[in-house]
C-alpha positions in Angstrom: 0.0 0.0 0.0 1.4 3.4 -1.0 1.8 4.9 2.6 1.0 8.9 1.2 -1.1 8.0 -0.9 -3.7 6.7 1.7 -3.3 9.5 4.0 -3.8 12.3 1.3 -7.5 10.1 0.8 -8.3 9.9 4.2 -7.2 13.6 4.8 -8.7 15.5 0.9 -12.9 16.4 1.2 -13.4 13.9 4.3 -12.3 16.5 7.0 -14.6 17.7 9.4 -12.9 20.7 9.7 -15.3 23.9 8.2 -12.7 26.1 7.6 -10.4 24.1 5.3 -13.6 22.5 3.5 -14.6 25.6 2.9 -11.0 27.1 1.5 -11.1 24.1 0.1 -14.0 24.6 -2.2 -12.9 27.9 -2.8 -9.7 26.4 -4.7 -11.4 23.7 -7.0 -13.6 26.9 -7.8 -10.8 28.7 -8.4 -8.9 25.7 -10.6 -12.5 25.5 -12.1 -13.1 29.1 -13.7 -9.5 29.5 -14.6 -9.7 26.4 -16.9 -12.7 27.0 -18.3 -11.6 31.2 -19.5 -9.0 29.8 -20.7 -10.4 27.0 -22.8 -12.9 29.7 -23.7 -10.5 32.1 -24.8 -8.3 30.0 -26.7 -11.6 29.0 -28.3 -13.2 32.6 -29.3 -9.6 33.8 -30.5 -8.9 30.9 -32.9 -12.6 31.2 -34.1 -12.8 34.8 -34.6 -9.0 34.8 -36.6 -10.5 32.0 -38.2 -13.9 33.5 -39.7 -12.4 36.6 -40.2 -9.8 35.4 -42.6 -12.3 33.5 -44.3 -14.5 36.5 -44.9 -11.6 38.2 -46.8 -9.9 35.4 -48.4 -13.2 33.9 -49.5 -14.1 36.9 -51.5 -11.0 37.9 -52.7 -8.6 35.0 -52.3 -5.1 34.5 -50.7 -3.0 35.5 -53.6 -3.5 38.1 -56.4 -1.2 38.2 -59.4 -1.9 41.5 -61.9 0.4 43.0 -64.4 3.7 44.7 -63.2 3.2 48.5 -63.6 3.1 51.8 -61.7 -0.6 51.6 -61.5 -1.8 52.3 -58.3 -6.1 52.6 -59.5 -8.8 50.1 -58.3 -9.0 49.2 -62.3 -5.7 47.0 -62.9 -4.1 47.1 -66.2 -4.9 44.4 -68.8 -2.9 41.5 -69.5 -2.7 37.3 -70.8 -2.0 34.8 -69.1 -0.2 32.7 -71.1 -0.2 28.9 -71.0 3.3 28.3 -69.1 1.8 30.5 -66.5 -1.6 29.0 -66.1 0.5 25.5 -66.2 2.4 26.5 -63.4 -0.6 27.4 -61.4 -2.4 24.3 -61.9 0.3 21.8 -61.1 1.1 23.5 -58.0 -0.2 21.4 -55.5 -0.9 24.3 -52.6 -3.4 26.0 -55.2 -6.8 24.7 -54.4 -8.0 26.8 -57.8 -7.4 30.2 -59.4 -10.2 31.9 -61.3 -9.5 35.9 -63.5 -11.5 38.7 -62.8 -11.3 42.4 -63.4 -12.4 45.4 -61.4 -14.0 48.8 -62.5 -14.6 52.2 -60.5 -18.2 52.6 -60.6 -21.3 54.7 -59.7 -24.7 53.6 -58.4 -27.5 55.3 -58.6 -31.0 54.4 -57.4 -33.9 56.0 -55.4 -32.3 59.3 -55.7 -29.0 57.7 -53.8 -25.8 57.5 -55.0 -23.2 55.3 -54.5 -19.3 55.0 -55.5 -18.2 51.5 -56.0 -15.8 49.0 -57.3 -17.2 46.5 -59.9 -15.9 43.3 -59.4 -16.1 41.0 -62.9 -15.9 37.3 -62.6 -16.5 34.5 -65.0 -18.1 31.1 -65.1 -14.6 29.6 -63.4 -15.4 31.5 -60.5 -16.2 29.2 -57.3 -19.7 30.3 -55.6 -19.1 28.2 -52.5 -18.2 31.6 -50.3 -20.4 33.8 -51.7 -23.3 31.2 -52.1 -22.8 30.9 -47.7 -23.6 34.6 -47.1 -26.7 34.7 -49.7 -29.6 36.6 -47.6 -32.0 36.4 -50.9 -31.7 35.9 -54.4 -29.6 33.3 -56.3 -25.7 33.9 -58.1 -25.4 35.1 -61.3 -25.8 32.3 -63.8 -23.4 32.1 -66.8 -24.9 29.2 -68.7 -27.4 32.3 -70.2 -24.8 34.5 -71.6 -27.0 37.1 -72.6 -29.2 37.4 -69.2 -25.7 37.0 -66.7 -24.3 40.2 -69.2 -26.8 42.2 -66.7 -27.0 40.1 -63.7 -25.3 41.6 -60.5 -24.9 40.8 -56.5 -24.9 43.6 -54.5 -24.2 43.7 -50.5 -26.8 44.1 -48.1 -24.7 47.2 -47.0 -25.0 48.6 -50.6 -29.0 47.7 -50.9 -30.3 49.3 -47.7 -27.8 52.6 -48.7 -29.9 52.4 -51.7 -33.2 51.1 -50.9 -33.0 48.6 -53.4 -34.2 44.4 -52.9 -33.3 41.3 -55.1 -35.4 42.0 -58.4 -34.8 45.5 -58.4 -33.1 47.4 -61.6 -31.3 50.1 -61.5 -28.4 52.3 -63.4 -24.8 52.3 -62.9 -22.4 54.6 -64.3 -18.7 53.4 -65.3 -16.1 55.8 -65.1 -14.3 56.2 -67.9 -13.3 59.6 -70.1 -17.1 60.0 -70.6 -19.3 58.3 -68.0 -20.8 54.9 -69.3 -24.3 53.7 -68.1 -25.2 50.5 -68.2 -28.7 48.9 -66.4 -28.3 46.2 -64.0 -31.0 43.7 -62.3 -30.3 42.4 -58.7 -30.5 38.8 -58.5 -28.9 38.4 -55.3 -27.6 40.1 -51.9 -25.0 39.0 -50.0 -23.5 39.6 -46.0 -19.7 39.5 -45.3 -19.9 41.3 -42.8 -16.6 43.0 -43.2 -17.4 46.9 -44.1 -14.2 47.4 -46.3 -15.6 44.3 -48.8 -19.2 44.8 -48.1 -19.6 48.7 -48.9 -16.4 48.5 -51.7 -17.9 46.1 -54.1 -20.3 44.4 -56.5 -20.1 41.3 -58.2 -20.4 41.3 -62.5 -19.3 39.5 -65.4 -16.0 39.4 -66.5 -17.4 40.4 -69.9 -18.4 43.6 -69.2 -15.1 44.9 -67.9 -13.5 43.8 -71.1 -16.8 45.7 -73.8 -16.1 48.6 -71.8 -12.3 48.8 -71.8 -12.2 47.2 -75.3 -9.6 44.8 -73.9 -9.1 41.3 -76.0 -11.0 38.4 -75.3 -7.7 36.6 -73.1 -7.3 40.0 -71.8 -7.9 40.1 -68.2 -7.5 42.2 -64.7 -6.0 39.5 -62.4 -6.2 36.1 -61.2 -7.2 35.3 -57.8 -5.8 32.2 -55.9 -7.3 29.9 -53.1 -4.2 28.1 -50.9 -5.2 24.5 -49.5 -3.5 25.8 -46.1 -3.8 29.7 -45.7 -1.1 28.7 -42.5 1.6 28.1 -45.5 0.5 31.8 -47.2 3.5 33.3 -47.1 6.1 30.5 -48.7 2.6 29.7 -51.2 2.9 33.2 -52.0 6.8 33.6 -52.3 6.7 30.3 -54.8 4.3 32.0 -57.1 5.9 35.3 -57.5 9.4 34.2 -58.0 7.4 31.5 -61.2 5.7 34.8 -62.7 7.3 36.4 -65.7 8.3 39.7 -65.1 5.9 41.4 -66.5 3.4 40.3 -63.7 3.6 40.6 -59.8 1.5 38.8 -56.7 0.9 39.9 -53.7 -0.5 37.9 -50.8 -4.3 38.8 -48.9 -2.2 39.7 -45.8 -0.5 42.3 -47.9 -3.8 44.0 -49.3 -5.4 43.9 -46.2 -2.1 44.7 -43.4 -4.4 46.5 -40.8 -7.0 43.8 -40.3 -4.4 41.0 -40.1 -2.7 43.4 -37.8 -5.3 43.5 -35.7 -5.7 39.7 -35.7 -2.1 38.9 -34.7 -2.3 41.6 -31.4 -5.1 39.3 -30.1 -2.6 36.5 -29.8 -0.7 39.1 -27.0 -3.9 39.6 -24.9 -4.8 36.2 -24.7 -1.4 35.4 -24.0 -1.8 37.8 -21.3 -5.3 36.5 -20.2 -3.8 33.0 -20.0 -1.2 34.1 -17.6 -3.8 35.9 -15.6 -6.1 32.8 -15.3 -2.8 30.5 -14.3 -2.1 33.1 -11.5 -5.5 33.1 -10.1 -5.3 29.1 -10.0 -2.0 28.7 -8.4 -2.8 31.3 -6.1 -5.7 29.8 -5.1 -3.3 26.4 -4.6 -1.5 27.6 -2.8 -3.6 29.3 -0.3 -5.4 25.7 0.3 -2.5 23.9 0.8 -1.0 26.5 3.4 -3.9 26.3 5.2 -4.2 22.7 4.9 -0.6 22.4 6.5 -1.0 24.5 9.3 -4.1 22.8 10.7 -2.4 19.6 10.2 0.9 20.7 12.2 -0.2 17.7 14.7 -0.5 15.1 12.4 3.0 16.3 11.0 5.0 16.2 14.4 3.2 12.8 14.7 4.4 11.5 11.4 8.0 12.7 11.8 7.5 11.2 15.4 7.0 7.6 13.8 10.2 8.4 11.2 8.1 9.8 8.2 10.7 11.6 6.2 10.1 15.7 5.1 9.6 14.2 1.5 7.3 11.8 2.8 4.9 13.9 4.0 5.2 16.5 1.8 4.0 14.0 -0.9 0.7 13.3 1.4 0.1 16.8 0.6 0.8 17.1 -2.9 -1.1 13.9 -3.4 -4.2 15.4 -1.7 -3.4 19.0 -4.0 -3.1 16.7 -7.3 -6.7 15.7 -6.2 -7.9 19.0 -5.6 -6.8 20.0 -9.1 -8.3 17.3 -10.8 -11.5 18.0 -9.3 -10.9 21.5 -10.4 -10.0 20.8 -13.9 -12.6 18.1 -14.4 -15.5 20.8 -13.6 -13.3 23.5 -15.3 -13.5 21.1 -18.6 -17.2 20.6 -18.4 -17.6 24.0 -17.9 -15.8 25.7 -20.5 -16.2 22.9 -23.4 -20.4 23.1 -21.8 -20.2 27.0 -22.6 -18.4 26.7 -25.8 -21.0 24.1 -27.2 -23.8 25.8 -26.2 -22.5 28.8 -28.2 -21.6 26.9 -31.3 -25.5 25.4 -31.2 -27.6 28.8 -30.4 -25.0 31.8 -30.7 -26.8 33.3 -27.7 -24.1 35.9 -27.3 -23.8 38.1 -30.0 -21.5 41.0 -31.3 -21.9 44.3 -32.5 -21.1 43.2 -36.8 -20.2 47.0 -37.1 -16.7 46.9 -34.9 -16.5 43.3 -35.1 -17.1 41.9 -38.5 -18.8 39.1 -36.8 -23.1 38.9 -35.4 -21.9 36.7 -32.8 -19.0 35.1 -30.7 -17.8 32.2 -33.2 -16.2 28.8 -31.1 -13.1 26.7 -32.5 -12.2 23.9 -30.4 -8.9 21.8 -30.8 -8.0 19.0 -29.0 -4.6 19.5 -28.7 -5.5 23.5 -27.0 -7.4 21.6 -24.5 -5.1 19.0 -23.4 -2.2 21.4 -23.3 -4.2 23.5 -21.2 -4.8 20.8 -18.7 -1.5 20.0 -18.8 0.1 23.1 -18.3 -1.9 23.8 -15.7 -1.3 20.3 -13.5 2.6 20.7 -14.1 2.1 24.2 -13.0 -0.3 24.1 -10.4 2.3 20.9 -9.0 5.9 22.0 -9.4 4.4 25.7 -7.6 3.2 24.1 -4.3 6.3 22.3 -3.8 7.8 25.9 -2.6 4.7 26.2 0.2 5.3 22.7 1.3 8.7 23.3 2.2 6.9 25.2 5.3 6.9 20.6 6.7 10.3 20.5 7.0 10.6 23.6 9.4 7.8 21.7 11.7 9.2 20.4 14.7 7.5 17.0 15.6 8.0 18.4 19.7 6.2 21.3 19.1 3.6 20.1 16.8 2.7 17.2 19.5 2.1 20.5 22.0 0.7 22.7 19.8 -3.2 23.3 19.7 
C-alpha cells in the first residue's frame, strides 16, 4: 500500500474541519473558472481569426497576381495569361484553384442615392461556395445564359439598404471612364460579409463587361485570384508563385492588401497570452492558499508522522497527493464548464457582437483537441511544481512542538 497516498484520501474532502472545507472549495472553484476562460479564450480567439480570414480570403482570395506596372487605380491594367503561366498554377499542388477577374470604379445610382463602388467582374470559373454561404436572398449570377448574366449583379446588403434597393430590383450604374458609361443592371442576389471594407467597396459582374467597356481582347484580363489549400503556408505559397511569374506580372498575398485587419488579428494572440497568464495566477494562487492552510491545521499530524520516522519528502508528498486531487477536481468541472459553454454557443450563438466593430453577429467557437489538453497539462505541471515551494513550510515543523501545539 502506497503509505502517502492513503493518508492524502483519508485527509482530501473527508475533514470535518469547516474552515479548510470551505478554502477548500474555494480552490477547486478557483482551478475550475480559470480552466474553463482559458479554454474559452483560446476557443473565441482561434474562431474569430478564423472566420475573419475566411470572410476576406473567401471573396477575394489569398493570392492576387496583376500586371507589373506603376498603376496604383482600383482598375488593374490588362494582361494574358499565357499557357506556361496557367501550367504552373495548376500543377502546384498548394493552389486549391485560381479563377480571373477584373475590377472597374463605378457609380450607383437608385432612389435618388448614390453610390461609389468598385465592380468586381468574374467568370463562369469562379467558385460560388463563399459567396453562395452569405446569400440573404436571391440566387448567383448564372453564366450558362450568356445574354441574361451580361446584366445580372450581387450587391451587399450594405450597398442595398444605402440604396433602398431588394433582389429583383433594376437600377443604373455609371462606369467611369473619359465620358461616364451607363449601363442597367438587375439584382439577383444580396449578399453579407460582414466585413465593411468588402461589403460597402464592391459588386459582383461579369467578366465580360469589364472587357466591352475597356475594349480589352478576349484573353485580356484584370488579375487572377488564388485559393491556398492551407492559408497557414501563405506566405512560402505566395513567395513560390511570384518568384514563377514572368516579369511582367507581380502577386501579392491577402495579408498584404489587407495589413491593418491582419494586424489587428495577430495583437489578439498578445492579450490572450496575457489572459492565460492571468487565469494561471488566479489558479495557483488559489493552490496555494489551500495547501498552506491545509498544512497548518495539520501541524499535529506532521509532528506525529516525523514522530514515527516519516521523512520531510514523505509527508510532503501526502500533501501534494491530496493538492493533485484538488486540481483534478478543479479541472474536471473547469473542462465541463468551458467545453459546456463553448458548445452551447456553437448550437444557439446566444451571445452576440456588435457586426459593425466586429465583423462578426456573434461570438464564433473553435475547439482543438490539442488547445485543450495542453491547457490541462500546463496547468497540473504548473499548479504541481508551484506548491512544492509552500510545502517546504513541513520540514521547518518540529515534531516536539507540533505534539504540543493546539
Amino acid at each position: 500500500m502506497n503509505f502517502e497516498y492513503f493518508i492524502a484520501g483519508r485527509i482530501s474532502l473527508k475533514s470535518e474541519r469547516t474552515f479548510s472545507k470551505l478554502i477548500v472549495r474555494i480552490a477547486i472553484a478557483g482551478v475550475m473558472l480559470s480552466l474553463a476562460v482559458m479554454i474559452l479564450s483560446i476557443a473565441i480567439i482561434k474562431g474569430f481569426k478564423t472566420e475573419i480570414q475566411d470572410k476576406v480570403r473567401g471573396f477575394l482570395g489569398d493570392v492576387q497576381i496583376t500586371r507589373y506596372d506603376l498603376n496604383n487605380s482600383f482598375e488593374h491594367s490588362p494582361f494574358t495569361l499565357d499557357a506556361e503561366t496557367q501550367k504552373m498554377l495548376k500543377n502546384n499542388k498548394n493552389i486549391e484553384y485560381f479563377y480571373p477577374f477584373a475590377t472597374k470604379p463605378a457609380i450607383l445610382s437608385a432612389n435618388e442615392e448614390i453610390e461609389g463602388i468598385n465592380f468586381k467582374g468574374v467568370d463562369k470559373n469562379y467558385n460560388w461556395t463563399y459567396i453562395k454561404q452569405h446569400i440573404i436572398s436571391g440566387r448567383v449570377i448564372d453564366f450558362a445564359d450568356s445574354t441574361a448574366a451580361m446584366q445580372e449583379l450581387l450587391v451587399s446588403n450594405y450597398t442595398a439598404k444605402r440604396l433602398k434597393l431588394k433582389t429583383g430590383d433594376d437600377f443604373i450604374m455609371y462606369f467611369v471612364q473619359n465620358q461616364l458609361r451607363p449601363r442597367k443592371f438587375k439584382i439577383v442576389g444580396v449578399y453579407d460579409i460582414g466585413v465593411e471594407d468588402i461589403d460597402k467597396g464592391f459588386v459582383l459582374g461579369n467578366l465580360n463587361i469589364v472587357k466591352r467597356l475597356n475594349n480589352w481582347k478576349a484573353d485580356e484580363i484584370g488579375g487572377v485570384e488564388i485559393r491556398t489549400k492551407d492559408f497557414s503556408k501563405l506566405k512560402p505559397v505566395a513567395d513560390e508563385i511570384f518568384e514563377q511569374l514572368p516579369q511582367n506580372l507581380r502577386s501579392f498575398s491577402i495579408k498584404e492588401n489587407f495589413p491593418n485587419i491582419f494586424t489587428w488579428l495577430g495583437l489578439l494572440d498578445v492579450n490572450t497570452n496575457v489572459l492565460l497568464i492571468l487565469m494561471l495566477i488566479v489558479g495557483v494562487i488559489n493552490m496555494i492558499t489551500a495547501l498552506l492552510i491545509m498544512i497548518l491545521e495539520r501541524t499535529n499530524m506532521i509532528g506525529m508522522l516525523k514522530s514515527f520516522g516519516a521523512s520531510n519528502w514523505s509527508i510532503m508528498k501526502i500533501f501534494l497527493y491530496n493538492a493533485a486531487y484538488l486540481i483534478g477536481i478543479g479541472l474536471l468541472l473547469g473542462n465541463i464548464l468551458g467545453l459546456g459553454l463553448g458548445f452551447f454557443q456553437q448550437a444557439t450563438h446566444i451571445f452576440k457582437l456588435d457586426q459593425a466593430n466586429y465583423f462578426l453577429a456573434y461570438a464564433p467557437i473553435e475547439f482543438h483537441f490539442i488547445d485543450v489538453l495542453a491547457l490541462n497539462v500546463i496547468t497540473v505541471v504548473v499548479c504541481l511544481t508551484v506548491l512544492i515551494i509552500p510545502s517546504l513550510l513541513i520540514s521547518k515543523v518540529s515534531p516536539l512542538k507540533a505534539i504540543r501545539f493546539k
